[in-house]
C-alpha positions as CSV (number, residue, x, y, z in Angstrom):
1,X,225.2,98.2,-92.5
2,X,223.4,97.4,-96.0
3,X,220.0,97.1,-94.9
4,X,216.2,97.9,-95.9
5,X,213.2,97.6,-94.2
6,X,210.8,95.0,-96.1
7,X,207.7,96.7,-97.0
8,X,204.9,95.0,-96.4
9,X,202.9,96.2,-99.5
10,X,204.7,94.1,-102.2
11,X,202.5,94.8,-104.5
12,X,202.9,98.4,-104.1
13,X,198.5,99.3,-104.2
14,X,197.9,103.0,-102.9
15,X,195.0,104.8,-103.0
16,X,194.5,107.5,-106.0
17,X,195.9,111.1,-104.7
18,X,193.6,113.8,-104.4
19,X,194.0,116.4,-107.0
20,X,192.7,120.1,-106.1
21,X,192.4,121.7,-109.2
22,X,191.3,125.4,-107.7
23,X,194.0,125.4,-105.0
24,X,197.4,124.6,-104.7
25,X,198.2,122.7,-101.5
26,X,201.6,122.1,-99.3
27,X,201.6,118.5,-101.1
28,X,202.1,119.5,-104.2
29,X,205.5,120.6,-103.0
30,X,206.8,117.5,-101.3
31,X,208.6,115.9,-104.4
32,X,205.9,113.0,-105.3
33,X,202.6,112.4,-107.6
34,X,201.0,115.8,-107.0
35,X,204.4,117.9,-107.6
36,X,204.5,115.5,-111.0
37,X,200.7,117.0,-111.7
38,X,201.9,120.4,-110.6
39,X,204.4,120.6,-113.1
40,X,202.9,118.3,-116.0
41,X,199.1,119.8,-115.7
42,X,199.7,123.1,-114.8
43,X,203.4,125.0,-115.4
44,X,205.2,123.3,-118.1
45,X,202.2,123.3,-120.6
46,X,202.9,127.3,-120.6
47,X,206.6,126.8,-121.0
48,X,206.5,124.4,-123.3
49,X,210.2,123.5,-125.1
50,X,212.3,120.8,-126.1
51,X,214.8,121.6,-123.1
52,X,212.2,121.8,-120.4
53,X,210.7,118.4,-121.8
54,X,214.0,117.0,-121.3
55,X,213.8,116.4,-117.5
56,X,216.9,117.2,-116.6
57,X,218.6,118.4,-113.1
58,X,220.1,121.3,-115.7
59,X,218.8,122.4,-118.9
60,X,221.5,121.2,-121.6
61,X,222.5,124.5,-123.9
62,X,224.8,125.6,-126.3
63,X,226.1,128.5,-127.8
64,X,228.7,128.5,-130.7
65,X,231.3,125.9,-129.5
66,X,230.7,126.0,-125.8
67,X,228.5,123.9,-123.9
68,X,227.0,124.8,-121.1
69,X,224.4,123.1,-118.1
70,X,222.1,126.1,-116.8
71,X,220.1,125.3,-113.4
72,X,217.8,127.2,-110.7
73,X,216.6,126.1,-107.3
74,X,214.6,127.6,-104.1
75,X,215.5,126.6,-100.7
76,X,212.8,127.1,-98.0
77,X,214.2,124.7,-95.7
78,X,213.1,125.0,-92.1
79,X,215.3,124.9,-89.3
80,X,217.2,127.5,-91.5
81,X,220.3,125.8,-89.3
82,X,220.0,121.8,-88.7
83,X,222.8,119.2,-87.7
84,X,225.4,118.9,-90.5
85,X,224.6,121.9,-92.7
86,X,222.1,125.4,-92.4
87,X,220.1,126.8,-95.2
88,X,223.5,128.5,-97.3
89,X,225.3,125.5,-97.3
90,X,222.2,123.3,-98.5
91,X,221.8,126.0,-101.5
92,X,225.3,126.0,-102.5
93,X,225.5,122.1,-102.7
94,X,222.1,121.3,-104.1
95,X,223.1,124.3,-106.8
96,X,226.2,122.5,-107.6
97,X,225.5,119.4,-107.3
98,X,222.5,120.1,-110.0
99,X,225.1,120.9,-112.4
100,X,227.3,118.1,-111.8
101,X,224.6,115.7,-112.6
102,X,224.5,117.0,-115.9
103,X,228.1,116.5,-116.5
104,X,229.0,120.3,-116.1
105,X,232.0,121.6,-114.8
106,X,230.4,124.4,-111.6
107,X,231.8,127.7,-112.8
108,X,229.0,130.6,-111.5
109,X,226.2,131.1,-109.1
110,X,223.4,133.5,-108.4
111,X,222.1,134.4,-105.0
112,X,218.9,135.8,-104.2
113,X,217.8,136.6,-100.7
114,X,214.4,136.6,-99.5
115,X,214.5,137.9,-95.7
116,X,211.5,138.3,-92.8
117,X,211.9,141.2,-91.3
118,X,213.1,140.7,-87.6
119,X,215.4,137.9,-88.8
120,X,218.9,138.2,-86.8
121,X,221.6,139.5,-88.5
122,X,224.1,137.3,-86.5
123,X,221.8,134.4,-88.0
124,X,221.9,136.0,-91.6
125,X,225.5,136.5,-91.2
126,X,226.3,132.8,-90.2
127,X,224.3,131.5,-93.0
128,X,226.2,133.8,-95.2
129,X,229.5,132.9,-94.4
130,X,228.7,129.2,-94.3
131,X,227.2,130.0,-98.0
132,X,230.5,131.6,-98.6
133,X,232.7,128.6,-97.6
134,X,230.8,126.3,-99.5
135,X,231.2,128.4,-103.1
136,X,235.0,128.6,-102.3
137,X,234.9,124.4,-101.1
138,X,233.1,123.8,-104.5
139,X,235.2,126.2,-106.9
140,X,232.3,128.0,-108.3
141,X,231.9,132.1,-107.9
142,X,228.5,133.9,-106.8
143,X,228.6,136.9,-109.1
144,X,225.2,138.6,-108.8
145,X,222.2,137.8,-106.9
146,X,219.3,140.3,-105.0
147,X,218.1,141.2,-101.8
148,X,214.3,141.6,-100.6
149,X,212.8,141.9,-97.4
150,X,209.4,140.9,-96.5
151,X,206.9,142.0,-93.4
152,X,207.1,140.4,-90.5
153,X,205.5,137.0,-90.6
154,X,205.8,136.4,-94.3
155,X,209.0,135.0,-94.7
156,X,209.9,132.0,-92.2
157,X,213.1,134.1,-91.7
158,X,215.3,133.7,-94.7
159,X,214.2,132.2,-98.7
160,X,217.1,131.7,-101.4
161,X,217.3,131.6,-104.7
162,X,219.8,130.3,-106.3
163,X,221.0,129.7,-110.3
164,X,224.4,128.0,-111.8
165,X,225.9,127.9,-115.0
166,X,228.5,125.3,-115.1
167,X,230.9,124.3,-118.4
168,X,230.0,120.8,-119.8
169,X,234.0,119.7,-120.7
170,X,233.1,116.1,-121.2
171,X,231.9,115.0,-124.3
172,X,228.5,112.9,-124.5
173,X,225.1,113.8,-123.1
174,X,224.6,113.0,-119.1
175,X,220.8,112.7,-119.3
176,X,217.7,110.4,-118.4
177,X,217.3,110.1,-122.5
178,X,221.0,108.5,-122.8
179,X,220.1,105.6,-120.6
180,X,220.4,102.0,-121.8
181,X,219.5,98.7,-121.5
182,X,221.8,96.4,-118.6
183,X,223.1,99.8,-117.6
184,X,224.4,98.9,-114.0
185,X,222.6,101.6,-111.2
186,X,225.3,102.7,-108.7
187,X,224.1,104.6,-105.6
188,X,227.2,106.9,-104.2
189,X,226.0,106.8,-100.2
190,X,223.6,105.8,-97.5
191,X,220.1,107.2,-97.5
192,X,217.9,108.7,-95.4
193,X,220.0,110.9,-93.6
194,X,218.9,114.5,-94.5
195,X,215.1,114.4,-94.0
196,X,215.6,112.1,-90.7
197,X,218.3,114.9,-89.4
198,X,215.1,117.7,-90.1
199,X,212.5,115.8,-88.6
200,X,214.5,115.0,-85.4
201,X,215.2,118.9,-84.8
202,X,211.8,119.6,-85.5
203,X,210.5,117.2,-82.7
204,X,213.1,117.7,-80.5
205,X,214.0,113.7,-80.6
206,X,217.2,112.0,-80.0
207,X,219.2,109.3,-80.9
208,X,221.3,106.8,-79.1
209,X,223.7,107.6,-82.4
210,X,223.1,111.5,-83.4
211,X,221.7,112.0,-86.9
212,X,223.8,114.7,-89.5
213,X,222.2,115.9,-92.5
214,X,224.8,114.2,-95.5
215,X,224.1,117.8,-97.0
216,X,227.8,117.3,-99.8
217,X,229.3,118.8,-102.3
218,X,229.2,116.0,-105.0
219,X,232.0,117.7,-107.0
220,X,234.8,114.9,-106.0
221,X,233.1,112.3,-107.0
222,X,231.9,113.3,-110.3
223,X,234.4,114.6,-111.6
224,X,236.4,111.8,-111.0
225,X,234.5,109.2,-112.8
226,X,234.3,111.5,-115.7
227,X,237.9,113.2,-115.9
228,X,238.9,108.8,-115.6
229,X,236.7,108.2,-118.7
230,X,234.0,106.6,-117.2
231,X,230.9,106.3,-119.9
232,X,228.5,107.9,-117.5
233,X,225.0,108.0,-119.0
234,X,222.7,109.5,-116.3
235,X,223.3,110.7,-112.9
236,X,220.5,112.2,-110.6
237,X,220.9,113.5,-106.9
238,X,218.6,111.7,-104.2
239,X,217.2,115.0,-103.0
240,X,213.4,115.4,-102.7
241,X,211.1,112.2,-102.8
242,X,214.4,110.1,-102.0
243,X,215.7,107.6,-104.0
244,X,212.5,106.0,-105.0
245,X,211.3,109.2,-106.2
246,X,213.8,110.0,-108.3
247,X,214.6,106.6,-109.9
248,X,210.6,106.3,-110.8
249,X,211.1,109.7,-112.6
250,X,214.2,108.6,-114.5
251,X,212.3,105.1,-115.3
252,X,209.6,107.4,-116.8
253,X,211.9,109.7,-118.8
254,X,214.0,106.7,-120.4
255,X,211.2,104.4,-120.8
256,X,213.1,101.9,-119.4
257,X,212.8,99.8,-116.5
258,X,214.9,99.0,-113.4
259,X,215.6,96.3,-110.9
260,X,217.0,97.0,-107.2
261,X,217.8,94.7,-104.9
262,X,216.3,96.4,-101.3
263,X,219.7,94.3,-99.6
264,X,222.1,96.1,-101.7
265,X,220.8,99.9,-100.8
266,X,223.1,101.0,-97.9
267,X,220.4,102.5,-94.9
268,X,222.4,102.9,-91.3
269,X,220.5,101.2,-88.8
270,X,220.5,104.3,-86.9
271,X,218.3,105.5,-90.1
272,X,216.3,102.4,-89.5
273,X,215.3,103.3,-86.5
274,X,214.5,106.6,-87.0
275,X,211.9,105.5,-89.5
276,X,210.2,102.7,-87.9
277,X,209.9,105.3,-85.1
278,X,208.6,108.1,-87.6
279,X,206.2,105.6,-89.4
280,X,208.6,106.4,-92.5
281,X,210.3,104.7,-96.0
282,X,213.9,105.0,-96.3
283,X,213.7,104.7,-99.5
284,X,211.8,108.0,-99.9
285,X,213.3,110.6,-97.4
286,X,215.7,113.0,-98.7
287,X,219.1,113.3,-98.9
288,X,221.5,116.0,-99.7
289,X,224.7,114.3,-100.4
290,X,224.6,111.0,-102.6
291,X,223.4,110.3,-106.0
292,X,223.1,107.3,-108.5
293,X,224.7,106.8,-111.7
294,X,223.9,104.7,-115.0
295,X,226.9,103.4,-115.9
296,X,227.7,100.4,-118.5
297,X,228.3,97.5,-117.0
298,X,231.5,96.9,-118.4
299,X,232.6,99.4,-116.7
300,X,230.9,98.9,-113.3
301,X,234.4,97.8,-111.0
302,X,236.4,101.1,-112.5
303,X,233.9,103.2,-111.1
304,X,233.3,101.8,-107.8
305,X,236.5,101.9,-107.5
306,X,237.0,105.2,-108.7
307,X,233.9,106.3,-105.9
308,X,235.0,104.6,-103.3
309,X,238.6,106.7,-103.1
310,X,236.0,109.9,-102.4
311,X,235.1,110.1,-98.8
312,X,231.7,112.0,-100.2
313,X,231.2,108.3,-102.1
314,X,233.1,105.8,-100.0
315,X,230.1,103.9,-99.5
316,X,229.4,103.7,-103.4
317,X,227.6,100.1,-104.3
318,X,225.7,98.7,-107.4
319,X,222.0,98.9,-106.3
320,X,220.6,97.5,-109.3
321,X,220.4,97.1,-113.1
322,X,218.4,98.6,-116.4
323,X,216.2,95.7,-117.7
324,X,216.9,94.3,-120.8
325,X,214.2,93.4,-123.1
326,X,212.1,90.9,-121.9
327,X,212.9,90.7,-118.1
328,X,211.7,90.2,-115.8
329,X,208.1,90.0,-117.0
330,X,206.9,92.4,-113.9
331,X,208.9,95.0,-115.2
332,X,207.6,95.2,-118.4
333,X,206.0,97.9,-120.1
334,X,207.2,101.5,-120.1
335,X,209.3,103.3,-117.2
336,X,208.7,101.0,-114.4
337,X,210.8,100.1,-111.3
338,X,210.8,97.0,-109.3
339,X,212.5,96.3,-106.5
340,X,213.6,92.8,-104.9
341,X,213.3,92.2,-101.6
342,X,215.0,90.7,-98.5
343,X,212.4,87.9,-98.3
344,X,212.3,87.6,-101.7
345,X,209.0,89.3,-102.6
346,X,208.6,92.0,-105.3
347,X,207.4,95.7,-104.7
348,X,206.5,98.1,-107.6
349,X,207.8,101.1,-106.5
350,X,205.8,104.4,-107.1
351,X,206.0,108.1,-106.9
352,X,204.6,109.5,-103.2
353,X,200.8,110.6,-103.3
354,X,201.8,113.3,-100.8
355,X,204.6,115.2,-99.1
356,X,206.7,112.6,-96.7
357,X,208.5,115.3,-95.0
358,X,207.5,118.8,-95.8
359,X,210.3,122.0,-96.3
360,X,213.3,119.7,-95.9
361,X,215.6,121.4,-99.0
């Protein structure tokens, strides 16, 4: 089912976030405006670089001849085990899958455990053989890592760290800053799936049809768009803040604008459901195992078709388009995106002012 629920704020007003400048608060982790002020306000003034200003999933680096994507991520998730995936798994993929959106080839990973004390060792081993399945699935070797543990009611049972260095053998640079204008915006899957899976554990509901996190390795499907010369030009994973999230971000990045039509962005209605129920966006709830691409349109058809032969992107469908100067005239102005919907209306889309669903990656 391609489907979206019509929102019924088209005009996308909100009221101004809260900003606690003394504290940090669980919001400023959930992926939306207050992780934006987080990071712009408060860390990357002190780390200040041309890389870090970049944006990126991976920072872009190069030494001598060889290029390289470099990436790091913390996974906090609770359940530690969920429908479709556990907390190894989930840092595995979101590792990789980090890299391949820079257009890097997954070669290495780092693992760092964070463990509560009293945490079960068969639960620590299944998480650790699922983590080890995953590295072999995606082709990639954890090499060094650490081990801590933690007092008893300090850890939510088991914290990783993870980092990737991955080999970028594809020439061009796969980043929010090579976007252009009429680029066509492909999205590789349904949404919706991952943060609906975690909130239904959580409150013990159930569906007619049983919700599985789409936590995926995205390593088949990237790899073949770019080993079949497909001019990719951005690619970001749907991960925290959901697809709305992330495509506001790369709007701001490019300084470009988008257009998406809301009937062209695959949600099952099993997803549909869950959110009316839930009082939730589609559009913003996190997923684990699809991405979009910026591809020229030229070449839109070769990569869908390319995607759609990959069961992790068999669902693959253009979801929209990068303005071109001049339109539409809602659009304009720097980094916005607009979306088109089923009644014909038009919503601004926006960054969350909060956390939608809190500790879901």
């Amino acid at each position: 089912m391609s489907d979206i629920l019509d929102d019924h704020n088209d005009f996308g007003l909100q009221c101004p976030p809260p900003f606690h400048a003394d504290q940090v608060q669980l919001d400023h982790g959930g992926g939306g405006q207050l992780s934006q002020q987080l990071l712009e306000q408060v860390i990357q003034p002190r780390f200040a670089n041309a890389e870090l200003a970049r944006g990126h999933d991976s920072a872009l680096l190069q030494f001598g001849d060889a290029r390289v994507a470099f990436t790091t991520d913390s996974y906090v998730i609770n359940p530690l085990i969920f429908p479709g995936g556990d907390i190894g798994k989930l840092a595995v993929y979101g590792t990789v899958n980090d890299l391949l959106m820079a257009g890097a080839r997954p070669r290495y990973l780092s693992c760092s455990l964070i463990i509560e004390e009293g945490l079960p060792l068969e639960t620590l081993t299944t998480i650790l053989d699922s983590m080890a399945a995953a590295a072999k699935e995606c082709e990639v070797a954890i090499v060094t890592g650490d081990t801590k543990v933690v007092d008893r009611g300090h850890g939510d049972g088991l914290y990783i760290n993870t980092a990737g260095i991955g080999v970028r053998e594809w020439p061009g640079t796969i980043a929010p800053q090579s976007i252009q204008p009429g680029d066509a915006i492909v999205l590789s899957a349904g949404v919706g799936r991952h943060g609906l899976a975690i909130m239904a554990q959580r409150e013990g509901l159930q569906f007619d049809t049983p919700i599985t996190s789409d936590c995926a390795s995205l390593l088949p499907a990237v790899t073949t768009l770019l080993e079949n010369g497909i001019d990719v030009h951005c690619m970001r994973d749907a991960t925290r803040g959901g697809l709305a999230s992330i495509l506001v971000e790369l709007a701001e990045l490019s300084g470009l604008s988008m257009t998406l039509s809301a009937t062209a962005i695959p949600v099952s209605e099993v997803v549909v459901g869950g959110c009316e129920l839930l009082g939730l966006d589609p559009l913003y709830v996190a997923n684990e195992g699809c991405f979009v691409a910026m591809v020229p349109e030229a070449q839109l058809q070769a990569a869908l078709t390319l995607l759609r032969d990959q069961a992790v992107s068999r669902e693959s469908v253009q979801i929209g388009r990068v303005d071109k100067k001049g339109e539409p005239k809602l659009t304009q102005g720097k980094g916005r995106v607009c979306l088109q919907t089923a009644i014909g209306s038009t919503r601004l889309l926006r960054r969350m002012t909060g956390r939608l669903l809190p500790r879901i990656c």
